[in-house]
C-alpha positions as CSV (number, residue, x, y, z in Angstrom):
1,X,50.1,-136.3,30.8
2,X,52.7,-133.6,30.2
3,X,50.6,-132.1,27.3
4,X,47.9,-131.9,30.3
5,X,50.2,-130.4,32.8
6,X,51.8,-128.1,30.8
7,X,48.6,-126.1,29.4
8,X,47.9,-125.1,32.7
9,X,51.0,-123.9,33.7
10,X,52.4,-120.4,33.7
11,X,55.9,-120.2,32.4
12,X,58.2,-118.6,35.2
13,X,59.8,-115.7,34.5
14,X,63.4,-114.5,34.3
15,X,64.5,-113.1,37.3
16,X,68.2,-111.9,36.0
17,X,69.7,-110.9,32.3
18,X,72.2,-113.4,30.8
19,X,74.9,-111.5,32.0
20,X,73.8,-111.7,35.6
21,X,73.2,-115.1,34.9
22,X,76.2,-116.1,33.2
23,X,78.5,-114.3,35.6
24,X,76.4,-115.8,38.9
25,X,77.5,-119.1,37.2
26,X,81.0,-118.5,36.5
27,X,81.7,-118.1,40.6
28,X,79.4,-121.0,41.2
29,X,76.5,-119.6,42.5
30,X,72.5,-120.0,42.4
31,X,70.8,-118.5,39.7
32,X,67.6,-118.8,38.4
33,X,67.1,-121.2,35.7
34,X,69.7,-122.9,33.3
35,X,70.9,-121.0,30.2
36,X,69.6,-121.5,27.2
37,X,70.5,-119.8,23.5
38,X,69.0,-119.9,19.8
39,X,71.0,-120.8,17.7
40,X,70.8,-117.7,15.2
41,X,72.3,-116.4,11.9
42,X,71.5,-115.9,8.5
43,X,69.3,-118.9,8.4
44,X,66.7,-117.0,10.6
45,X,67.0,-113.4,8.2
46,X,63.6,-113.8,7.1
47,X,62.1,-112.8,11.0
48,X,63.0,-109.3,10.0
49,X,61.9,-109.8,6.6
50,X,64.8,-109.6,4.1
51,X,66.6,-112.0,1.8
52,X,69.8,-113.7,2.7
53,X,71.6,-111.8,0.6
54,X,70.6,-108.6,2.5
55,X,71.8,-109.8,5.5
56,X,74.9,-111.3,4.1
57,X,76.0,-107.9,2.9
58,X,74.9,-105.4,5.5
59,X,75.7,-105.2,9.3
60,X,73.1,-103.5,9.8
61,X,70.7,-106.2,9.3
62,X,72.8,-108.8,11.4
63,X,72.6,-106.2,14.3
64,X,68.9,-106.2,13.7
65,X,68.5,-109.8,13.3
66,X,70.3,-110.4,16.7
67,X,68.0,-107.6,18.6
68,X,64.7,-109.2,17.2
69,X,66.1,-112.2,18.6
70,X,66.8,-110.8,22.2
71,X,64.0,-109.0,22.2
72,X,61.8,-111.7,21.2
73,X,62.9,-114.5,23.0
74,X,65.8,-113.8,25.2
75,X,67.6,-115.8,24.6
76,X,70.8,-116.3,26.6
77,X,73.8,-115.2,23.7
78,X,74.0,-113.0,20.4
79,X,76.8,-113.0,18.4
80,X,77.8,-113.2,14.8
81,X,79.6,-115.8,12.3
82,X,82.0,-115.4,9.2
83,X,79.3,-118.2,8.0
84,X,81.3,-121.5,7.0
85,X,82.0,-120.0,3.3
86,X,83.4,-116.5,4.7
87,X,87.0,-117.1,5.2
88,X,87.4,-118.9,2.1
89,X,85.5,-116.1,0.4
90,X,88.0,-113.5,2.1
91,X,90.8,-115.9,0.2
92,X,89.2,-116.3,-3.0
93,X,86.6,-118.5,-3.6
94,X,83.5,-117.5,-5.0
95,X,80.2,-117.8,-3.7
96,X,76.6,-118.3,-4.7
97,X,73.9,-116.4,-3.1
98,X,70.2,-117.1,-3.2
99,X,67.5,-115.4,-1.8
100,X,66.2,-117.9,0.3
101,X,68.9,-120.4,0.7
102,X,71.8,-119.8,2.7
103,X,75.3,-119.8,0.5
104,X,76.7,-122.0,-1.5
105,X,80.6,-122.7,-2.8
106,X,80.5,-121.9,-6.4
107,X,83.9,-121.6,-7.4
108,X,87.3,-123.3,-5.1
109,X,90.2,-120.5,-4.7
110,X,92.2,-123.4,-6.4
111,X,91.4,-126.1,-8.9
112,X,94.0,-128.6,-7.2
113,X,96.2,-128.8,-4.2
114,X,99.1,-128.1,-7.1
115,X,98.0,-124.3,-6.6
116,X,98.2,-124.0,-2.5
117,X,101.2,-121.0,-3.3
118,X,98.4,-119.0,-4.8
119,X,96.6,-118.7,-1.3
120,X,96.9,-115.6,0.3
121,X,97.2,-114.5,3.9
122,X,93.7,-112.2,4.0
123,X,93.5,-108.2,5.1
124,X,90.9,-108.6,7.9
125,X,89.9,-105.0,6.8
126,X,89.4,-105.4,2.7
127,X,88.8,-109.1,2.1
128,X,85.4,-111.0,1.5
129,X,82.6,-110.0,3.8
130,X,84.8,-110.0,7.0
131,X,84.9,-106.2,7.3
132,X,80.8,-106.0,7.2
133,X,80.6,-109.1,9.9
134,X,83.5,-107.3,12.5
135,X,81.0,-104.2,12.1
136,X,77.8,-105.8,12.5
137,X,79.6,-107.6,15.4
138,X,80.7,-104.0,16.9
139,X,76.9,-102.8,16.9
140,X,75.7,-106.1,18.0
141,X,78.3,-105.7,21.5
142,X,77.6,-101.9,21.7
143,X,73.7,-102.6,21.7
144,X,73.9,-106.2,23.5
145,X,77.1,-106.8,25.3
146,X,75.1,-105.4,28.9
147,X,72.8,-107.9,28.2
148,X,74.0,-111.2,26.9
149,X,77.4,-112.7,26.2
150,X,78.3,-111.8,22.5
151,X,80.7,-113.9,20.9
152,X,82.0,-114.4,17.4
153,X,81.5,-118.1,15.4
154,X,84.7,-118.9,13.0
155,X,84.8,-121.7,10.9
156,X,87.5,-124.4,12.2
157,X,90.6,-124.8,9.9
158,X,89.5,-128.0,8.3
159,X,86.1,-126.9,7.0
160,X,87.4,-123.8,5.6
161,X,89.8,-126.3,3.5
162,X,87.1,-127.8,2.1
163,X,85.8,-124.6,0.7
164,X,89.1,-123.6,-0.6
165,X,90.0,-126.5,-2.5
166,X,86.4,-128.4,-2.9
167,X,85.7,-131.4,0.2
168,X,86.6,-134.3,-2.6
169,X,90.3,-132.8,-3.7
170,X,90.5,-132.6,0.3
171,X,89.7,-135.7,1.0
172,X,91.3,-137.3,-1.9
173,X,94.7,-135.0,-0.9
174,X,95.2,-136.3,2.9
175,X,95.8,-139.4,0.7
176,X,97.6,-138.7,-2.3
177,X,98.9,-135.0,-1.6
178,X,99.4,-134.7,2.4
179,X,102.4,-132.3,2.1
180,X,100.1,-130.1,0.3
181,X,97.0,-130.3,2.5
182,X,99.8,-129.5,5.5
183,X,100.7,-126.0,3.9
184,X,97.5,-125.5,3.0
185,X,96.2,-126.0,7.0
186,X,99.3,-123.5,7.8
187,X,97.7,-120.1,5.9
188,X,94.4,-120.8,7.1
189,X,95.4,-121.1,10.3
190,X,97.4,-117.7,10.1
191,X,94.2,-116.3,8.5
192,X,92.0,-117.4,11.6
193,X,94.4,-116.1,13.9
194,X,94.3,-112.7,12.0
195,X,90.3,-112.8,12.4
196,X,90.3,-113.8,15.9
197,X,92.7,-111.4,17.2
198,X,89.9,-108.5,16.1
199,X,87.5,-110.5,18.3
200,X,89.7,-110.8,21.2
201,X,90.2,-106.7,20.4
202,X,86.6,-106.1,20.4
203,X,85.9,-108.2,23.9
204,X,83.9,-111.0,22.5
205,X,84.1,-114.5,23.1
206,X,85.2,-116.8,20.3
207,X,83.3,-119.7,18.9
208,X,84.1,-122.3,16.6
209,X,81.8,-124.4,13.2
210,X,84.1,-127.4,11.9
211,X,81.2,-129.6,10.6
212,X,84.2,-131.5,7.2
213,X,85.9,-132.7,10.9
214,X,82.9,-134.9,11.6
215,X,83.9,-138.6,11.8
216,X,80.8,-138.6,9.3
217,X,83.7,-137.6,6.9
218,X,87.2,-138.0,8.4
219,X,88.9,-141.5,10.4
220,X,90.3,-140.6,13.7
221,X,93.8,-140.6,12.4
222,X,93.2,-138.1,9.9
223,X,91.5,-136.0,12.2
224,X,94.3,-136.5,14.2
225,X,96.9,-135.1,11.4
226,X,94.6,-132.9,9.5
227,X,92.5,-130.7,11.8
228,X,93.4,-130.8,15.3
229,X,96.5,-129.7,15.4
230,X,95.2,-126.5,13.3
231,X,92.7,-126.2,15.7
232,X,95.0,-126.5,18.8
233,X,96.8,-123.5,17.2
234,X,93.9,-121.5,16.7
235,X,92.8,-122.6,20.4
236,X,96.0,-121.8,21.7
237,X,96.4,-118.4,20.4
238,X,92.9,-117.2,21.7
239,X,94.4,-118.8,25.1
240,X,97.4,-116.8,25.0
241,X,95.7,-113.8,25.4
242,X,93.3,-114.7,27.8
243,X,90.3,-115.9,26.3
244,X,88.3,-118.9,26.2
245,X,86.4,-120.7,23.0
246,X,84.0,-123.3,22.2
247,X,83.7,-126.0,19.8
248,X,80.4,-127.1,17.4
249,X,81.0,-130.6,15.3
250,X,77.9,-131.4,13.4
251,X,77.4,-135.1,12.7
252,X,79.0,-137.9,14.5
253,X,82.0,-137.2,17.2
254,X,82.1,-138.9,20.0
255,X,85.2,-141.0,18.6
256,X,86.8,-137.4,18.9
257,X,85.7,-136.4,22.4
258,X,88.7,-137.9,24.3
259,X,91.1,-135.8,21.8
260,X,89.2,-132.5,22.5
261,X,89.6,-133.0,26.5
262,X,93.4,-131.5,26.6
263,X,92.4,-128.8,23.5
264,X,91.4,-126.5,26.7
265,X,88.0,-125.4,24.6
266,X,85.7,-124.3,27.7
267,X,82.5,-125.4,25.4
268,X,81.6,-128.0,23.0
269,X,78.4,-128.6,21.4
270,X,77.5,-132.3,19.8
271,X,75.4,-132.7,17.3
272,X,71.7,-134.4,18.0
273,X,72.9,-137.4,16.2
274,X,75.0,-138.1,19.9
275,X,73.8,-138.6,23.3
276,X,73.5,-135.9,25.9
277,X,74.2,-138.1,28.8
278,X,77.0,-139.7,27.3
279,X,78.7,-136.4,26.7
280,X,77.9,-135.9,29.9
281,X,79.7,-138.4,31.6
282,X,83.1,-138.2,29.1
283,X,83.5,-134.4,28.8
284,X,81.2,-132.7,31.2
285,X,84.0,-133.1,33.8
286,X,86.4,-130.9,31.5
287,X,83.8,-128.1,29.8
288,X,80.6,-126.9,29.5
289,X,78.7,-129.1,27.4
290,X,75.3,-127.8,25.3
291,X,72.6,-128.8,22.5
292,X,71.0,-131.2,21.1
293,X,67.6,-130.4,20.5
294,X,66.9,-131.6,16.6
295,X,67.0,-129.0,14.7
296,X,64.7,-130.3,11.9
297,X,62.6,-132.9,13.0
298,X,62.1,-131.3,16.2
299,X,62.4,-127.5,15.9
300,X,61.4,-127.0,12.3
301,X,59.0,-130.1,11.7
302,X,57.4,-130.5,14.9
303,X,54.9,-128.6,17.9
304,X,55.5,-126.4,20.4
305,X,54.8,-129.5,22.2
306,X,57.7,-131.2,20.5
307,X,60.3,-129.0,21.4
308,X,59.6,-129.0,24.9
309,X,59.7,-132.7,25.3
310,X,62.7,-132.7,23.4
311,X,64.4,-129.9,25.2
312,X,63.5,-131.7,28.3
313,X,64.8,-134.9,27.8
314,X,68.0,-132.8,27.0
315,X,68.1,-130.9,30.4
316,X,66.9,-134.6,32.1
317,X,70.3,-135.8,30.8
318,X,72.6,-133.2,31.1
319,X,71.2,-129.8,33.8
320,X,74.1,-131.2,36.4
321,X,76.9,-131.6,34.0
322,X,79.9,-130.6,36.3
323,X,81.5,-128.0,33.9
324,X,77.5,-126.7,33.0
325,X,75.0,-127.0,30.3
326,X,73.5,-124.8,27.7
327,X,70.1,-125.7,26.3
328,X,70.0,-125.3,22.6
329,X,69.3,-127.0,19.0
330,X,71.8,-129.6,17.8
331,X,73.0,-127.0,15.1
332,X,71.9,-124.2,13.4
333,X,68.1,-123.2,13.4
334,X,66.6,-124.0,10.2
335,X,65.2,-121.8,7.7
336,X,61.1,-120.7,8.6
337,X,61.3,-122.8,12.3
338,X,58.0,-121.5,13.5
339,X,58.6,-118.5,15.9
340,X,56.9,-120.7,18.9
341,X,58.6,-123.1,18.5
342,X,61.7,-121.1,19.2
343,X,59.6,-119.9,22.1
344,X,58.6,-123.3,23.3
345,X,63.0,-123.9,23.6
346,X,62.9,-120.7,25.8
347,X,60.3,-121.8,28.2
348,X,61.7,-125.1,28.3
349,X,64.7,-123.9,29.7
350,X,62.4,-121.8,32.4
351,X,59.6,-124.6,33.5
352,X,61.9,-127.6,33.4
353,X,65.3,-125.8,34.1
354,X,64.1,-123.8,36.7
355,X,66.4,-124.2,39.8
356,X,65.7,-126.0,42.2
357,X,65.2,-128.2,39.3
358,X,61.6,-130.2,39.6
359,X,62.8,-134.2,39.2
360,X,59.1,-135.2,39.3
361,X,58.5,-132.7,36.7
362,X,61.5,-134.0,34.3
363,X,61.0,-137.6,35.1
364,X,57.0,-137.1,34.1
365,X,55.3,-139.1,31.5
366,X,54.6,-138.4,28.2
């Protein structure tokens, strides 16, 4: 019956930019449809036809890659990442780039948590790739930011452990080593701050990958020790001048959601493994909640037709979350996701997030 409907229906269109949008929401007022972003980065490189590797290494292409995006799809944000290998690149670890596969950890900073005094603090301006990502971030603001909200994505504390001193030694360390995995935490969390403080500089909001914190991986308790207080840190010192941030855990977390209410993110963003209406209820009255389109079964693997079922039943669950709702995929867009299907996640935002929102329309069978 929706397949039916659908075909015959013309996809409204926007009647403000994001910014409008965005601001209209911020001081509670109507606006025309709910927000709705692709998820981007060097995962979707190939729409302006160049290797990873190109766009890893020039800013030039992660501007372009971000205006393709907006001018394709309009979608709702732009921004940029440090990618969850950058940081620990900028402190020594070595990295594996392919062509068509995004990077890979090829060599720790240090063979064993016996060598944590050999990590440095990082220049922002000479380590790893973070000078070619604060540039492409500039143009992306200077050609976007009257737009869309541009923000920048940095890895959480406890993923870019993992990269630094491989996720097994982690793991194994909280146990046998936790002194070590402590001081450790410390320099990252130093070397985020560093980062962050050239986003808060450059205007643009701050966002925030920790996909080792998962519960997939850690117990609560060492989540508890481990990464959030490194996280409240890096949370608090974006706070401390004035901004706001958001949070992105891939795989299982609702055992976390509780401990993230007094963190004072503004945003988190489950995974599709969780339940839109159940984040809705525990942490929509405390921050904006968004997702969880599937990324792979639903935006890579499936139709046009897919996507907008799927992205309905997440707007069905979640359009009145008291703190707001971003429609998006449950974590990054994959690698060659059909460029209509990216499309479909668009419209889906505009023919079943359209305000007033159509209940018959949402509640519609299959």
């Amino acid at each position: 019956m929706i397949e039916q409907y659908l075909k015959g229906l013309k996809v409204p269109k926007d009647e403000l930019t994001a910014i409008e949008r965005n601001k209209l929401l911020n001081e509670g007022k109507d606006v025309d449809r709910i927000m709705c972003c692709i998820d981007s980065g060097e995962t979707l490189a190939p729409l302006i036809g160049c290797t990873l590797p190109e766009y890893y290494f020039s800013a030039e292409k992660m501007c372009e890659l971000e205006e393709y995006i907006y001018n394709k799809f309009h979608s709702d944000g732009a921004g940029l990442s440090t990618t969850l290998r950058g940081m620990a690149e900028a402190m020594g670890s070595k990295i594996k780039y392919s062509d068509y596969n995004i990077a890979q950890l090829e060599t720790p900073a240090i063979s064993s948590l016996d060598e944590v005094d050999k990590l440095k603090l990082i220049n922002v301006d000479e380590d790893g790739r973070l000078p070619i990502i604060l540039k492409g971030l500039k143009m992306v603001k200077e050609r976007l930011g009257d737009k869309v909200p541009v923000s920048g994505t940095v890895t959480g504390p406890f993923t870019v452990a993992s990269m630094l001193v491989g996720t097994e030694n982690l793991l194994k360390g909280m146990v046998k080593q936790p002194d070590k995995v402590l001081q450790m935490m410390d320099i990252i969390t130093e070397n985020n701050n560093r980062y962050i403080q050239r986003l808060l500089d450059m205007g643009v909001g701050v966002g925030f990958a920790d996909p080792v914190s998962s519960t997939s991986l850690l117990r609560v308790k060492q989540y508890e020790k481990f990464s959030l207080p490194f996280f409240q840190k890096n949370v608090d010192f974006i706070k401390s001048q004035g901004g706001g941030c958001g949070l992105h855990i891939c795989g299982t977390s609702r055992k976390l959601w509780e401990l993230l209410i007094p963190t004072g993110i503004g945003t988190f963003g489950p995974d599709n493994v969780e339940d839109m209406a159940e984040a809705k209820e525990v942490l929509g009255p405390y921050m904006c909640i968004q997702g969880n389109v599937p990324p792979v079964e639903v935006m890579r693997l499936g139709t046009p037709y897919d996507v907008l079922r799927a992205s309905r039943e997440s707007i069905r669950k979640a359009y009145d979350s008291p703190k707001g709702f971003v429609l998006t995929s449950g974590c990054q867009t994959p690698m060659f996701t059909p460029e209509e299907n990216m499309t479909a996640l668009m419209d889906a935002a505009r023919i079943f997030g359209h305000y007033p929102i159509n209940q018959d329309l949402l509640r519609m069978e299959d």
